[in-house]
C-alpha angles and dihedrals in degrees: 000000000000081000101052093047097051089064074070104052114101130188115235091250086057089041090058105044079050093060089043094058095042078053091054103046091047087049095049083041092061095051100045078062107045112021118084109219092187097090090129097078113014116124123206119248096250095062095040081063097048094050091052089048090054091043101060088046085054085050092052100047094048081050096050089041097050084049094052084043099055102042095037106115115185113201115259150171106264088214101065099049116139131200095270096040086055087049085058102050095052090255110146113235091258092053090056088042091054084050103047085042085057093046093043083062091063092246123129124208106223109185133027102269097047088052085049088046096055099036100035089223117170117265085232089056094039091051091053098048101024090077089060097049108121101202118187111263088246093071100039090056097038086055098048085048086054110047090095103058092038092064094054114072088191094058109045115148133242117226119201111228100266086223106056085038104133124212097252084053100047087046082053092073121080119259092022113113121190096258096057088040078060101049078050101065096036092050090057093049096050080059108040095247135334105285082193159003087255094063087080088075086075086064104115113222087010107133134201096260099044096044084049081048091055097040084066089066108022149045140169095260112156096041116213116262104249130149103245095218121214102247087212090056113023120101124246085261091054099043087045093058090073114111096242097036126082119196099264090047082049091056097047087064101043086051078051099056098040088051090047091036090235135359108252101189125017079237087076098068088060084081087060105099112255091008099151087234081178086074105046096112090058095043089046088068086072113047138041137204104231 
């Protein structure tokens, strides 16, 4: 037993340095428990609050401007609606198909129930975009001019063919003096046949009512033969060959579309110095995007 107790008996230097280190381990003890080591970054309360409170401002404004985002509808022209413009729109991906088959065919839809009809949109989708269809003046004023005959079936009316329209005829419709009935025909034949009805636009000194005039009588019925090029993938020389393009304009484009990779909407050339982006509806008779 006097063995076993002298493994416990301790000299006063070793008692001390045991009390030392039991000293030391209470003290560290106690800071490990109350003292917070996460000062770094640790935030007061009054700027935490602060920071919720901008936040939830922040919240609120990226809701308000999806919203705005989602619902903002810009007025356009039916007829020139992409992929992405139709997505948009809430448009299912047959419903933009039917459309760009139609278009592929060189027609135009010129009012809301024939775009419906085309495309066999809902009535709950066509009242919600239809206010915000931008027809060209032409069609709004042919059809007003036309109502009438549309709604008797008795008295439908005939229109010639505008490219086989000869001068005696065109002189024939009111408001059409030789001299314009002559920039008429000349006109067709510097571009191998009229693609359109809106082509009369490019009359010069052919005015609304007499192009209204001339709509009664006439349209653009035999179209021309003529290879519609892809813009994102046509040559200068093809693109040129459009009727309302010259060679510098055409390269233009084709530098465009290599430093944007392709053209997505015909809008897009309006941002080409000098493109006549009057005239995009016409040039758009000649070219496609896929």
């Amino acid at each position: 037993m006097s063995d076993l107790s002298s493994y416990f008996i301790f000299s006063k230097s070793q008692r001390n340095g045991i009390l030392l280190l039991v000293l030391l381990i209470v003290i560290f003890q106690w800071i490990y428990f109350f003292v917070d080591f996460n000062t770094e970054n640790k935030i007061p309360e009054e700027d935490s609050i602060r920071i919720a409170h901008f936040q939830k401002q922040i919240d609120s404004l990226k809701h308000v401007t999806l919203a705005d985002a989602e619902f903002k509808i810009y007025p356009f022209n039916p007829n020139l609606i992409t992929d992405y413009k139709g997505y948009t729109l809430g448009m299912s991906v047959e419903e933009i198909d039917r459309l760009l088959q139609f278009r592929k065919t060189n027609k135009w839809v010129n009012s809301p129930e024939e775009f419906q009809k085309v495309t066999l949109v809902s009535d709950s989708l066509l009242n919600k975009i239809s206010p915000y269809f931008k027809f060209p003046d032409w069609v709004k004023n042919a059809s007003k001019n036309r109502k009438s005959d549309f709604n008797t079936s008795s008295a439908s009316l005939i229109l010639k063919d505008l490219n086989v329209a000869t001068l005696d005829e065109l002189v024939g419709v009111k408001g059409i003096g030789e001299i314009l009935a002559t920039r008429i025909i000349k006109y067709r034949s510097k571009i191998g046949g009229f693609f359109s009805d809106i082509q009369l636009k490019d009359i010069y000194g052919l005015n609304l009512e007499a192009r209204k005039e001339l709509l009664n009588n006439f349209s653009v019925i035999t179209k021309p033969e003529r290879f519609i090029y892809n813009i994102n993938q046509a040559s200068v020389l093809e693109i040129a060959s459009v009727p309302y393009l010259d060679y510098e304009l055409a390269r233009e484009i084709v530098n465009y579309r290599l430093l944007h990779e392709r053209i997505a909407t015909f809008e897009e050339l309006a941002k080409i110095k000098g493109f006549p982006s009057e005239k995009i509806d016409r040039i758009a008779l000649y070219l496609t995007l896929e």
